[in-house]
C-alpha positions as CSV (number, residue, x, y, z in Angstrom):
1,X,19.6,34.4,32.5
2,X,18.5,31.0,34.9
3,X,16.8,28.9,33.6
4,X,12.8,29.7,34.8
5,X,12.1,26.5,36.2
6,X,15.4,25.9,38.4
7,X,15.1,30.0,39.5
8,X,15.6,30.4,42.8
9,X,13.8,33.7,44.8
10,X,17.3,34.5,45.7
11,X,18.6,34.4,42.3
12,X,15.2,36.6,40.6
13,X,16.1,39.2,44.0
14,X,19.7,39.6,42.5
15,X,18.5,40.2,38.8
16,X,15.5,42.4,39.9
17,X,18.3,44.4,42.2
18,X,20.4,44.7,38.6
19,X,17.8,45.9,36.4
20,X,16.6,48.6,39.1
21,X,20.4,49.7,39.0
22,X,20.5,49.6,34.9
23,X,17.3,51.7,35.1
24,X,18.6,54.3,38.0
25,X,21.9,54.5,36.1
26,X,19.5,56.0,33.2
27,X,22.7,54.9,30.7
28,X,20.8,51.7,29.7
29,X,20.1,51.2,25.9
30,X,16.6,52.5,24.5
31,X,16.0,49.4,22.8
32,X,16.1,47.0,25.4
33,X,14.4,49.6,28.4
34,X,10.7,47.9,27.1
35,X,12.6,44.3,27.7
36,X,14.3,45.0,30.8
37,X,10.9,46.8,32.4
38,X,9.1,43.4,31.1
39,X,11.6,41.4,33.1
40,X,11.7,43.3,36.2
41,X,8.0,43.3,36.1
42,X,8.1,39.4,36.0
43,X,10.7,39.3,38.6
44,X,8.2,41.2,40.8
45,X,5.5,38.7,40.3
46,X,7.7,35.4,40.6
47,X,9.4,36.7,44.2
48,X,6.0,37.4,45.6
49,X,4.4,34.3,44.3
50,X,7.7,32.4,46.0
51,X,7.0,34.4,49.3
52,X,3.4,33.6,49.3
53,X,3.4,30.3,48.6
54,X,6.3,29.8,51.8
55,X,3.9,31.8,53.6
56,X,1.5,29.3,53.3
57,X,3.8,26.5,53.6
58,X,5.0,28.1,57.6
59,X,1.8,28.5,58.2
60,X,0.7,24.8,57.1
61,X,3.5,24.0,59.8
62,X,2.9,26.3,62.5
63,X,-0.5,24.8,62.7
64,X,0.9,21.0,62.5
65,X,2.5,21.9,65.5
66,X,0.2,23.8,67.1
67,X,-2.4,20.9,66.7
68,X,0.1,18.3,67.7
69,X,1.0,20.5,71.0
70,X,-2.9,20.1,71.5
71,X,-2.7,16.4,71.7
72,X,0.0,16.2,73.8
73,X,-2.0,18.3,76.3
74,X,-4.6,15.7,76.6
């Protein structure tokens, strides 16, 4: 597991992909189904937090640009 504070989206889309293919393979241990759902669920929540907050960020740029475009027009 990656250490939460250096995880990248990329690397919590990969793990989320393998528990969803531990879960469909229904051959995944009873005892660690709770812990595996648990993760997956926080894999959910990290990804889109990551993809809101770049939202935001490319938004925050799109209108830089757009209000530097303005000036320019002047």
């Amino acid at each position: 597991m990656s250490n939460e504070k250096s995880l990248s989206y990329t690397e919590a889309l990969a793990e989320l992909e393998r528990i969803i293919k531990e879960l469909e393979s229904e051959e995944i241990d009873v005892d660690i189904l709770t812990e595996k759902v648990k993760r997956a669920d926080y894999l959910c929540k990290y990804c889109l937090s990551r993809l809101r907050k770049i939202e935001d960020e490319v938004q925050t740029i799109i209108k830089d640009i757009d209000q530097a475009q303005e000036l320019d027009d002047f």
